[in-house]
Residue, then its C-alpha position, 0 to 999 in steps of 0.5 A: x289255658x297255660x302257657x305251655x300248652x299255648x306254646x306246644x300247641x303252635x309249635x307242634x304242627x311247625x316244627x319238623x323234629x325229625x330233621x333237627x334230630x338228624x342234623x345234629x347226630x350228623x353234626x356230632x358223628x362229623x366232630x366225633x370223626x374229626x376229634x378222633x382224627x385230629x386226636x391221632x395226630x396231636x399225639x404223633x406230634x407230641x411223640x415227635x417232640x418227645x423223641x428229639x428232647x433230650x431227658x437228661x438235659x429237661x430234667x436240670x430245669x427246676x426253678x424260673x432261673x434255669x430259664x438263662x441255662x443253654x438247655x433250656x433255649x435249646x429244648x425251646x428251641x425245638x418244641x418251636x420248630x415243631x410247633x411251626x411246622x405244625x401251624x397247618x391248615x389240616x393240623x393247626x397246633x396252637x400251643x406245643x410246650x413241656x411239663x414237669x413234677x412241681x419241684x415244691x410239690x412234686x404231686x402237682x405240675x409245673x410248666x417247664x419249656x413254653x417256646x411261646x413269643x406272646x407273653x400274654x400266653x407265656x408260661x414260665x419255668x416253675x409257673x403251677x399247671x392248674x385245671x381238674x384235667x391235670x390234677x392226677x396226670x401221669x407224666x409216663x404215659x402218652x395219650x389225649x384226654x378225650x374230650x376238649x380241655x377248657x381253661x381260661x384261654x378257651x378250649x383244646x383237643x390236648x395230646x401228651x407224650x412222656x419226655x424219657x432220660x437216659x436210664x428211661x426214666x418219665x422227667x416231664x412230659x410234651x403237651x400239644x393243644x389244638x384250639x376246639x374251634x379249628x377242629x369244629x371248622x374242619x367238622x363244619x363242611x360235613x354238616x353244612x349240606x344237612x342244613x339246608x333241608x332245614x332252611x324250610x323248617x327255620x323259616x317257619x320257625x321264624x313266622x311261630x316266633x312272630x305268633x308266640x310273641x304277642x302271647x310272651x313279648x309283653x311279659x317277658x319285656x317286664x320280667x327282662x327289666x326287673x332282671x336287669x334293675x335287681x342285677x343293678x343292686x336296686x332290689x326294690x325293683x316293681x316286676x308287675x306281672x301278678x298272672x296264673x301262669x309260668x310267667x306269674x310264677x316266675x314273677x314271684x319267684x324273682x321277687x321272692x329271689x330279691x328280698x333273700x339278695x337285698x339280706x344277702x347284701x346287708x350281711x355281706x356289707x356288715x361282714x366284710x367290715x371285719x374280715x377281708x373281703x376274700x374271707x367273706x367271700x368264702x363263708x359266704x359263699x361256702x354250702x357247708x358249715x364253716x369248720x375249724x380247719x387249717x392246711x399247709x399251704x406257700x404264702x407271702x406274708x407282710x407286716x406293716x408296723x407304724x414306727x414311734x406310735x406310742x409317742x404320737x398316742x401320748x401327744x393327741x386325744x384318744x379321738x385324734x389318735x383313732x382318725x390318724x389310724x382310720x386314715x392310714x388304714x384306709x389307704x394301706x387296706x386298698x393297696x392290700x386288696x389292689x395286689x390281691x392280698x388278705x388282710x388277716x388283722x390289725x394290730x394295734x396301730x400295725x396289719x398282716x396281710x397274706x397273699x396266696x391264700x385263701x385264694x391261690x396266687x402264683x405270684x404272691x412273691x411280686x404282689x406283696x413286693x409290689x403292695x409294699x413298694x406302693x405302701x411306702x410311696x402312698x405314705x408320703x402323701x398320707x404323712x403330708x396330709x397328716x402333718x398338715x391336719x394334726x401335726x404328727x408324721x409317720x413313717x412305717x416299716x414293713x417286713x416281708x417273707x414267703x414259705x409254707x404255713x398253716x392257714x385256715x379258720x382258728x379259733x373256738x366254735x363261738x368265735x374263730x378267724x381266717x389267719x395263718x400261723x408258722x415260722x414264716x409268719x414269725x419271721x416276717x413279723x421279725x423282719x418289719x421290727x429289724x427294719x428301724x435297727x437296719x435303718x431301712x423302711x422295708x426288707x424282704x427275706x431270702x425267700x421272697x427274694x429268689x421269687x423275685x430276682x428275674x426281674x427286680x433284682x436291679x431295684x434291690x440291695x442286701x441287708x446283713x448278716x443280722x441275728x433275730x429274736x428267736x433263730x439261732x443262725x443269722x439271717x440275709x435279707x434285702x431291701x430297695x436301692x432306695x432305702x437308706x445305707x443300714x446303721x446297724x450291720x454291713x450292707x453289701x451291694x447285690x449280685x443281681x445275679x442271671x436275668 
């Protein structure tokens, strides 16, 4: 006999579905009426907000600097009073902020006030809204969507109303979100009653489900354990269950599913030893065929350059100059991969890395900054090490620079890669080789550099004005305080600049 018609057959004369059906239409009909009530109420409050912000003064926010201007502590100000008065037990609000058109992408979204004191749930003025629910929203109509919202923070009953300025022109939009458990909570003391009828029919349940284990434990047990040696990557794992029923099925199914795992993890190994990890990842991934394609997408790009390699190349042995480079390498490639960064290809004795891309990356600016810093401070103990083993030492000069590129898979039908290609590509790599003309190890151009500012502006100095290869105007660019004094060109000190 098979297993489910084992099953059906003890739990057919138990179960009471009638009741189990009854109480779960009285438990949607009691969340779908607090939804609805609670929904009425988040757009009251976003309306509210909306009435009292002043349209003119949320339209000057643009950028994570304008968050030192007075309105932007006004407005926050505000949207935390109401929030506060709303922190109640019939209509908890969890989170009350203000969103505006992207100022890079004006078809996307951007936080724009966050009264918000946790920083952990802190957005910042500029931060990108993500989330298929806000891909096409409309900041000149109020409603809610109408089912909950989940995100990374959990899940919302979210409510919105158009900020207008003076001319009534929509500027942004106030955005009330109400944590989904507070509202299952206040569903919960309409359904509690209907469950009690069930306490009979739940403990007959419970004496089934003694009966069904002696057919399903031993097997399930075996089955369980195979799972968890092939979740460990031991895919030679023994499932030894060879019988003519579900379980049997689902035995060879689970073998059959480790040998395609074990190939899928040797090519993934293979794979990944020549492209960056995020590249494989998305091939890998990918439930199509791997296209020539590329977009128009914000990246950060850094070029890191060993300084003098030519003269270490002519002093070692072909295999000495390849340990060096294998050493060196391994240490910048973790950092890279570490700070969220692509590794796009090496060069010689020289890597470009991107970051945000593939893979989106709100902070690029601070990861690459970040990756460079620990860069230049794992070189020190890397160049020791080298000097010690073969006598050379290395230094390395780094340049950053943020702004749109093309990215995507280039290349040949037969042979492509995963790369980006543009002005801001060009101009960090020209910025890595005026590092040893400035005397400096590292220098990051004005567009990484206003991404930055808020928060490292203390840690830099500029650099310039200086000409490079192929743009006609000079340029500005800055490095860390502790870089030598540049040798080549004026170096002033920084206007750090609002904080």
């Amino acid at each position: 006999m098979r297993f489910r018609t084992k099953l059906l057959l003890i739990l057919l004369p138990l179960v009471a579905f009638g009741q189990l059906l009854v109480a779960d239409l009285i438990d949607d009909q009691a969340t779908a009426l607090i939804f609805k009530s609670s929904q009425a109420k988040a757009i009251s409050i976003a309306a509210a907000a909306a009435a009292v912000i002043d349209g003119d003064a949320h339209a000057k926010l643009l950028v994570r600097e304008d968050q030192v201007l007075p309105e932007y502590s006004s407005i926050r100000a505000q949207l935390k009073a109401i929030r506060d008065a709303n922190r109640r037990n019939d209509t908890w609000v969890t989170f009350l902020y203000t969103v505006s058109p992207a100022k890079e992408r004006p078809t996307a979204l951007q936080y724009a006030v966050d009264p918000e004191e946790d920083l952990q749930s802190y957005s910042h003025l500029g931060d990108l809204v993500h989330g298929s629910n806000f891909a096409n929203f409309d900041i000149s109509k109020a409603g809610s969507f109408e089912n909950f919202v989940t995100d990374d923070f959990g899940s919302w009953l979210t409510a919105f109303h158009p900020i207008k300025n003076s001319s009534g022109k929509a500027v942004g939009a106030v955005v009330v979100e109400i944590d989904r458990a507070r509202i299952l909570a206040l569903s919960k003391a309409f359904v509690d009653t209907s469950y009690i009828a069930l306490g009979s029919g739940i403990i007959i349940a419970l004496l089934s489900s003694l009966l069904i284990a002696r057919y399903v434990s031993r097997p399930l047990e075996k089955l369980e354990a195979g799972i968890t040696e092939i979740g460990k990557g031991n895919f030679d794992a023994k499932i030894p269950i060879y019988t003519k029923d579900e379980f049997g099925s689902a035995a060879d199914a689970l073998r059959e599913m480790a040998v395609g795992l074990r190939e899928r993890a040797r090519v993934k190994s293979a794979f990944a030893r020549y492209v960056s990890h995020q590249v494989a990842d998305a091939v890998l991934n990918s439930t199509g065929e791997v296209a020539l394609t590329g977009e128009r997408r914000r990246i950060t790009v850094l070029f890191c350059d060993i300084r003098g390699f030519t003269t270490i190349s002519e002093k070692f042995s072909p295999e000495k100059v390849v340990s060096i480079l294998n050493d060196y390498f391994e240490e910048m490639v973790d950092i890279i991969f570490k700070h969220n960064g692509t590794l796009d290809k090496f060069m010689g004795d020289g890597l470009m890395a991107i970051f945000g891309a593939p893979n989106e990356d709100v902070y690029q600016e601070e990861n690459a900054f970040k990756a460079a810093l620990e860069m230049r401070e794992r070189l020190h103990a890397l160049s020791a090490k080298i000097q010690s083993a073969y006598g050379a030492e290395i230094k390395i000069g780094i340049g950053i620079n943020s702004g749109v590129a093309i990215v995507g898979n280039m290349g040949s039908s037969k042979r492509m890669e995963y790369t980006a290609i543009g002005d801001t590509v060009n101009l960090a790599s020209r910025l890595e080789s005026r590092t040893k003309d400035e005397g400096v190890d590292l220098l990051l151009s004005e567009h990484t550099y206003s991404a930055l500012r808020a928060n490292f502006s203390d840690q830099l100095r500029r650099v310039g004005p200086f000409s490079v290869k192929g743009r006609k105007e000079t340029i500005t660019a800055y490095t860390p305080c502790d870089s030598p004094m540049a040798v080549s060109s004026a170096s002033s000190a920084l206007d750090p600049g609002p904080h």
